[in-house]
DOSE-757315 format. One record per atom (N, C-alpha, C): x, y, z; residue in one letter. Coordinates in steps of 0.1 Angstrom, whole numbers, padded with zeros to 4 digits, always signed. Example, Ala and Ser with C-alpha at 12.3 -4.5 7.8 and 13.67 -1.06 7.14 Angstrom:
<nodes>
+0132-0057+0078A;+0123-0045+0078A;+0132-0033+0078A;+0128-0022+0071S;+0137-0011+0071S;+0129+0000+0079S;
</nodes>
This chain:
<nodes>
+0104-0032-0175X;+0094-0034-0165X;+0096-0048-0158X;+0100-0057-0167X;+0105-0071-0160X;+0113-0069-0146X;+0123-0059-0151X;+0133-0063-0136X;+0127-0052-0129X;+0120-0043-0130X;+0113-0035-0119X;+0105-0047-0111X;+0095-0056-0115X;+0087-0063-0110X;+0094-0073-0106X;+0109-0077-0108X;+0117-0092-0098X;+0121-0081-0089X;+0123-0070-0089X;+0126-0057-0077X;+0115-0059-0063X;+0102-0060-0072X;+0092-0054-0068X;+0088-0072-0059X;+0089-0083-0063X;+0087-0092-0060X;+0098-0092-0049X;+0112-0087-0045X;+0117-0091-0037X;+0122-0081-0025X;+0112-0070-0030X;+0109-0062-0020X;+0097-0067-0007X;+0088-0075-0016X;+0077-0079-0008X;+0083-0089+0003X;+0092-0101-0003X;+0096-0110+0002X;+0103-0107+0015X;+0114-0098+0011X;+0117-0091+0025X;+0111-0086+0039X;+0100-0077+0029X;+0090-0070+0039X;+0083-0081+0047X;+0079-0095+0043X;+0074-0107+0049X;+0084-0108+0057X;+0097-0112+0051X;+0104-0120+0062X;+0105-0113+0078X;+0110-0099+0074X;+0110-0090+0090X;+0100-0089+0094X;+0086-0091+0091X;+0075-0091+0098X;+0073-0104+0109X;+0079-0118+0102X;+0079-0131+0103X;+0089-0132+0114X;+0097-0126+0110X;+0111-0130+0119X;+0110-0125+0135X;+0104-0112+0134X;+0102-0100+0144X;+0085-0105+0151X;+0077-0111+0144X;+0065-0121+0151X;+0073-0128+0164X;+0083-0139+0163X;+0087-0149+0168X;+0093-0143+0182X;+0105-0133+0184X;+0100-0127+0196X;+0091-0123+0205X;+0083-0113+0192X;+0071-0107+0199X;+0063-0114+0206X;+0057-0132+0200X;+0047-0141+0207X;+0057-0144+0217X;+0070-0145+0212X;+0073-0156+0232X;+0073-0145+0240X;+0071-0134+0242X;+0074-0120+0253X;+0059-0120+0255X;+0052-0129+0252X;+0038-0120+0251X;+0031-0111+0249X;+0040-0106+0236X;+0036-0096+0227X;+0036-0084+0234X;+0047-0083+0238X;+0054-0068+0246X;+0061-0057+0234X;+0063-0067+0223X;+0071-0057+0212X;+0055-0050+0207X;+0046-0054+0207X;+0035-0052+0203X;+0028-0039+0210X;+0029-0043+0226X;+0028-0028+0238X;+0037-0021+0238X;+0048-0025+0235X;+0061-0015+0237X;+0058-0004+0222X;+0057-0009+0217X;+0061-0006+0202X;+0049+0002+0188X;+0041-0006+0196X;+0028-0003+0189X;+0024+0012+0188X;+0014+0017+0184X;+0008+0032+0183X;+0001+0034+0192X;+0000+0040+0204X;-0008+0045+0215X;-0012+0062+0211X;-0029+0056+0208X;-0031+0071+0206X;-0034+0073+0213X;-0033+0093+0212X;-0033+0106+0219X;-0019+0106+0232X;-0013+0099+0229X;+0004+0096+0231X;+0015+0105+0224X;+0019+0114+0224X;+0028+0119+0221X;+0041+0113+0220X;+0041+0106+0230X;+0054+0101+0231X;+0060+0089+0220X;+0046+0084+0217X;+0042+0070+0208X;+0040+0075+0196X;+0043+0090+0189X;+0043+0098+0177X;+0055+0083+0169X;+0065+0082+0172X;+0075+0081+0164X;+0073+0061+0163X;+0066+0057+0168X;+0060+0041+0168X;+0053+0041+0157X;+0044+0053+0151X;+0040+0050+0136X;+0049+0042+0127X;+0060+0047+0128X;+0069+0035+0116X;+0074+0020+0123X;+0073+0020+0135X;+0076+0006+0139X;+0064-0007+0143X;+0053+0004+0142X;+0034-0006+0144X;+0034-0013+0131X;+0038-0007+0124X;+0032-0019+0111X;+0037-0035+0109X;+0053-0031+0117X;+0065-0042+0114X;+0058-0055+0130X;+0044-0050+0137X;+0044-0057+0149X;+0029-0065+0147X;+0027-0077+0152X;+0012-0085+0153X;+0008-0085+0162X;-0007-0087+0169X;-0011-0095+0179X;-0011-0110+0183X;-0010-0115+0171X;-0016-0134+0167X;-0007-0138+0160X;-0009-0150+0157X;-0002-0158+0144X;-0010-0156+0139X;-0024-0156+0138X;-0036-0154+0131X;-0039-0140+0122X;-0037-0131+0130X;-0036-0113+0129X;-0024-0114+0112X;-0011-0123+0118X;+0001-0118+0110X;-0005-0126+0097X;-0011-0139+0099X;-0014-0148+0087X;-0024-0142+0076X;-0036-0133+0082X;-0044-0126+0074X;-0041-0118+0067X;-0031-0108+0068X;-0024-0096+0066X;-0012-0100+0054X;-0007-0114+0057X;+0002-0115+0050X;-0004-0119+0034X;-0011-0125+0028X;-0014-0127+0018X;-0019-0116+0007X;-0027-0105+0014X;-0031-0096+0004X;-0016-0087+0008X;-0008-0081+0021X;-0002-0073+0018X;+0017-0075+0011X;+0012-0089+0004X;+0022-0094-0008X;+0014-0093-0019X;+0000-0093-0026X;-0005-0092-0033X;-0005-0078-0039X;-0009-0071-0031X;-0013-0053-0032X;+0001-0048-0033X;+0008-0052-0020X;+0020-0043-0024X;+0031-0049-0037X;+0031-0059-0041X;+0041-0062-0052X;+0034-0056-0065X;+0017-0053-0063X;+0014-0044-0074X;+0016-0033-0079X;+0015-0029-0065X;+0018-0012-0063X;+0032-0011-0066X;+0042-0016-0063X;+0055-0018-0066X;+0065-0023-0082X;+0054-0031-0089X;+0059-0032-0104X;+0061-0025-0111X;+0059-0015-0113X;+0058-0003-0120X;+0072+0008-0116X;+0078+0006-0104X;+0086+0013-0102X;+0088+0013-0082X;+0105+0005-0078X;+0105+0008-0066X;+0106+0019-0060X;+0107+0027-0064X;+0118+0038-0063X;+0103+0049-0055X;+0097+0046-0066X;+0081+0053-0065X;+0068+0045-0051X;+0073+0033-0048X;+0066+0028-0043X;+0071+0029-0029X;+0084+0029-0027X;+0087+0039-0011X;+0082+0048-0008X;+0081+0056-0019X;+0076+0074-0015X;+0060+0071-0013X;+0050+0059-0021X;+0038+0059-0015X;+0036+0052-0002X;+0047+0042+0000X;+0043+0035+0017X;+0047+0045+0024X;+0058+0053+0023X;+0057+0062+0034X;+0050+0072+0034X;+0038+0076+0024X;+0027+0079+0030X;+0018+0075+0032X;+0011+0067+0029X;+0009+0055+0037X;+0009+0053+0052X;+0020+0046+0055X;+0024+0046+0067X;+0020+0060+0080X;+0026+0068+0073X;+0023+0085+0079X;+0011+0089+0082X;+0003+0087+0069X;-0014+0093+0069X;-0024+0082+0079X;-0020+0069+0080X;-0024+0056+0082X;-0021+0061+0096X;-0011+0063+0103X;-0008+0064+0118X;-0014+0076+0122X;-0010+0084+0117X;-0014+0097+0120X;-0030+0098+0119X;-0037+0092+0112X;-0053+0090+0114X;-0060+0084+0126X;-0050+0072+0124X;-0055+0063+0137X;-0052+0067+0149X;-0043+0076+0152X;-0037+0082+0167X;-0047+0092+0172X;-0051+0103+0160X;-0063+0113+0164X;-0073+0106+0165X;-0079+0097+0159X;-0090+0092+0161X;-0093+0077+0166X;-0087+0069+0172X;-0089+0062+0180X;-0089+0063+0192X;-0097+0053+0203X;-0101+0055+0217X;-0085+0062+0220X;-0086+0069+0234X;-0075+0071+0243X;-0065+0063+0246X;-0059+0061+0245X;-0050+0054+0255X;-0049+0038+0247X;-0058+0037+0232X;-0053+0019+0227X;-0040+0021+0221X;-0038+0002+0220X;-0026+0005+0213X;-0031-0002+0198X;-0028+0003+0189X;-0024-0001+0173X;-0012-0006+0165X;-0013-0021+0161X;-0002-0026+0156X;-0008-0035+0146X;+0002-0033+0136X;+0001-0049+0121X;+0003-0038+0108X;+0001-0046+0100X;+0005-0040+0086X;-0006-0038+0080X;-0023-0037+0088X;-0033-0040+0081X;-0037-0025+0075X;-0035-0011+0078X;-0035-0002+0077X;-0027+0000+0061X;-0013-0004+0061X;-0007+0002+0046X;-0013-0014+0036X;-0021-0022+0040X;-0023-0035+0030X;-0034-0023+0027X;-0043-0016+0034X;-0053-0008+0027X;-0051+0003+0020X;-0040+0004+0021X;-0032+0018+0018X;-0029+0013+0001X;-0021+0001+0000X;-0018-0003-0012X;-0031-0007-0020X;-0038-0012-0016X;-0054-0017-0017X;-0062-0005-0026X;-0061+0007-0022X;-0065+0019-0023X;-0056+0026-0037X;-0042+0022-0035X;-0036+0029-0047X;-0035+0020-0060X;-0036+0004-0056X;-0040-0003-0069X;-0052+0000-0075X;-0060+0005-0071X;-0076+0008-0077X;-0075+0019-0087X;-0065+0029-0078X;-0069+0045-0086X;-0055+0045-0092X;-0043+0038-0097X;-0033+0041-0101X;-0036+0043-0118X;-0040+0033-0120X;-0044+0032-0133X;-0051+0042-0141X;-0059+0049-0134X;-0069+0061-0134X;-0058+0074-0140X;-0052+0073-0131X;-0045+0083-0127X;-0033+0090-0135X;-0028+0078-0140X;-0018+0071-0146X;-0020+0069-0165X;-0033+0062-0162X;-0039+0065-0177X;-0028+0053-0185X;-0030+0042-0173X;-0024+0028-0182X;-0038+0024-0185X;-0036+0014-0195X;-0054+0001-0195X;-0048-0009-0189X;-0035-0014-0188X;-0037-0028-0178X;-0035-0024-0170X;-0031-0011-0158X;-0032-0010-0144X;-0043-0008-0139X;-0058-0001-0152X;-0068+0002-0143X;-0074-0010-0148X;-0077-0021-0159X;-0076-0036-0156X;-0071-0040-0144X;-0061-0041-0138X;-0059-0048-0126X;-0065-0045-0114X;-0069-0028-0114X;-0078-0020-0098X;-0091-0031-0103X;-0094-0027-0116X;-0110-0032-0113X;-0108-0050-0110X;-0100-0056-0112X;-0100-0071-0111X;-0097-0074-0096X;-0088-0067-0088X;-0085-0065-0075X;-0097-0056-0067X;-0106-0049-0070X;-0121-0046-0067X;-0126-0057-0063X;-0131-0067-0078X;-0139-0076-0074X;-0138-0087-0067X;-0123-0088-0072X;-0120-0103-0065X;-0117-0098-0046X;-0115-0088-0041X;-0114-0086-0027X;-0125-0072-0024X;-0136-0071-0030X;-0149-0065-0022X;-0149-0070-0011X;-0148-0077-0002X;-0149-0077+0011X;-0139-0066+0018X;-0126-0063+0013X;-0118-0055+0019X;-0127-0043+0025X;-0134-0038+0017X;-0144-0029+0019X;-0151-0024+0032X;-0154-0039+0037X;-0158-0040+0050X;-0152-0037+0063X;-0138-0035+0055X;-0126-0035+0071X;-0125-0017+0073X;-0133-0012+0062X;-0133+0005+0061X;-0144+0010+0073X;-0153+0001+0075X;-0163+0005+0087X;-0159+0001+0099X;-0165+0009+0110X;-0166+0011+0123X;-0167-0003+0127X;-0158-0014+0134X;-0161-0021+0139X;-0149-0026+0153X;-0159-0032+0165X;-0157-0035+0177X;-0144-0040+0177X;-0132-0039+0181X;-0119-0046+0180X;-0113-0048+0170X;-0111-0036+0164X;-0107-0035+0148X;-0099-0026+0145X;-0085-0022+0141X;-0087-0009+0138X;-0090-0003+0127X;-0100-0003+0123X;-0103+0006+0116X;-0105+0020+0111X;-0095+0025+0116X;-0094+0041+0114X;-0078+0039+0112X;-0069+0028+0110X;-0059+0028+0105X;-0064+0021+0091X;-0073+0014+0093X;-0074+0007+0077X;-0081+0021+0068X;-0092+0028+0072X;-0098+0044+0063X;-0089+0048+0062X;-0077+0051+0070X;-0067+0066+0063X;-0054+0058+0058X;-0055+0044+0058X;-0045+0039+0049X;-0050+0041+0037X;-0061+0034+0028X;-0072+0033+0018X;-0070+0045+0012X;-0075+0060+0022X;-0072+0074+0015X;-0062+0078+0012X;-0050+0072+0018X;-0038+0073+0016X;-0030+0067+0006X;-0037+0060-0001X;-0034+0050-0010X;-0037+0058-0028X;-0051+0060-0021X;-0058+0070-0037X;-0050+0080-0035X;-0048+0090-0021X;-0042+0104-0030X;-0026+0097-0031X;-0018+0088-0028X;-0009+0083-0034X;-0009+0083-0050X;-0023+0074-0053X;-0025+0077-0068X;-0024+0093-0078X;-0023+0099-0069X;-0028+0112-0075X;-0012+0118-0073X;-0004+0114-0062X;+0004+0125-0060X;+0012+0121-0067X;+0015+0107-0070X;+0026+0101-0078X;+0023+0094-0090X;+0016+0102-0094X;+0011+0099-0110X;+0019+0100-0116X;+0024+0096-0130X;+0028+0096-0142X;+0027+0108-0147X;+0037+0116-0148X;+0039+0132-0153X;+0044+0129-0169X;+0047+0119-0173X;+0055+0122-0188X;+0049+0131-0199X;+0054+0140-0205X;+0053+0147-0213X;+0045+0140-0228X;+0035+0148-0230X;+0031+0142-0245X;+0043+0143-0259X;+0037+0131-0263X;+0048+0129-0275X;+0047+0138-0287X;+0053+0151-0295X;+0055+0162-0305X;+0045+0153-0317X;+0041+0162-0319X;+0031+0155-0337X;+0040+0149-0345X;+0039+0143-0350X;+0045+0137-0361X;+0049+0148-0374X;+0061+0145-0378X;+0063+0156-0387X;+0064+0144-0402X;+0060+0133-0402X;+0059+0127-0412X;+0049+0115-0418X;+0042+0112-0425X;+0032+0097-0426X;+0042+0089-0417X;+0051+0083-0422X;+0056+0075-0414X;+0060+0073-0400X;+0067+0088-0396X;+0068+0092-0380X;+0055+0092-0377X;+0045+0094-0386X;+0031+0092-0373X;+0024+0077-0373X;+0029+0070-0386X;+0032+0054-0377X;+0037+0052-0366X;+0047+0052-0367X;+0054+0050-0352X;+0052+0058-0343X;+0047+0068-0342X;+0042+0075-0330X;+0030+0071-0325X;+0020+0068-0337X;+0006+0056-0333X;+0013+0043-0326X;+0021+0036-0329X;+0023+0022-0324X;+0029+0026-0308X;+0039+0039-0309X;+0042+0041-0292X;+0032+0046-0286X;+0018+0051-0291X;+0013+0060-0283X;+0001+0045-0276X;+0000+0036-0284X;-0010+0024-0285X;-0002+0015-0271X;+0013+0014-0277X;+0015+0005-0263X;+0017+0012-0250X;+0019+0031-0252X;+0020+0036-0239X;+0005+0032-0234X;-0003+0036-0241X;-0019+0034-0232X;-0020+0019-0233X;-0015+0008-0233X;-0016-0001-0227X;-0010-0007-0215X;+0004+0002-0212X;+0010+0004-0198X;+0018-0007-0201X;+0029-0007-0216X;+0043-0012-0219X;+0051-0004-0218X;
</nodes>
């Protein structure tokens, strides 16, 4: 699990830097990569910008907000296995755009990463659930409390998008669910001693070693 999570650490780091790096054009153009590029719903043509709005900001402000929990959330969602955490941002990403396109005003445009930070937000909560670790649903509930305000970015509000942050969030739980932990239960013990050690494996699987 160590080198899954130095994986998982330097997947995030990456995912910062091209957001960072690709900001610095966007503000000197005046944020044309942002109009060009962004999600215009009820756009057909702006269908295939779903995967390139996340990678774009409005602000240094927009990019600075975004950046701290979506290295928090996503290197969580990612410790456990990279391999698994591509297959949840790209739904994510998908359910997240595709929500916000049907249902936002006509003709706006939608861009930032704030959508899949809710998306990961959403799958650190219910992974553990789902999953049937005790330190991952330890971590949803400690990532609950300590960011309850996230909460607030799920409602209807004036210059927000908020219907990319709801179907990222939903996108995030049935992530929980679709990419749950399948492993097979462990055969009874055919001995006192084999059911020591099948107690001691079965003790550290439900603690999520």
């Amino acid at each position: 699990m160590i080198a899954e999570a130095r994986k998982a650490f330097w997947v995030m780091v990456g995912f910062l830097a091209v957001i960072w790096v690709l900001q610095i054009p966007n503000w000197a153009s005046g944020y044309s990569l942002s109009y060009e590029y962004g999600l215009r719903s009820w756009d057909l043509a702006s269908l295939p910008d779903i995967v390139s709005a996340p990678f774009l900001h409005w602000s240094w402000e927009h990019i600075e907000g975004n950046s701290g929990p979506l290295f928090i959330f996503g290197f969580l969602s990612a410790y456990r296995g990279v391999a698994k955490f591509f297959s949840v941002t790209a739904l994510i990403v998908v359910v997240s755009g595709l929500g916000a396109w049907f249902t936002a005003g006509a003709g706006s445009v939608g861009a930032g990463a704030s959508g899949v930070v809710f998306g990961y937000f959403g799958y650190v909560l219910v992974r553990g659930a789902f999953d049937r670790h005790l330190i991952d649903i330890v971590v949803g509930v400690v990532m609950a409390l300590c960011f309850a305000y996230q909460f607030t970015g799920l409602l209807p509000q004036e210059g927000i998008g908020w219907q990319a942050h709801l179907f990222g969030f939903l996108a995030g739980v049935l992530g929980g669910w679709v990419f749950r932990d399948r492993r097979r239960r462990r055969p009874a013990p055919a001995s006192p001693q084999d059911g020591s050690r099948s107690a001691l494996l079965k003790e550290l699987d439900d603690l999520g070693l």
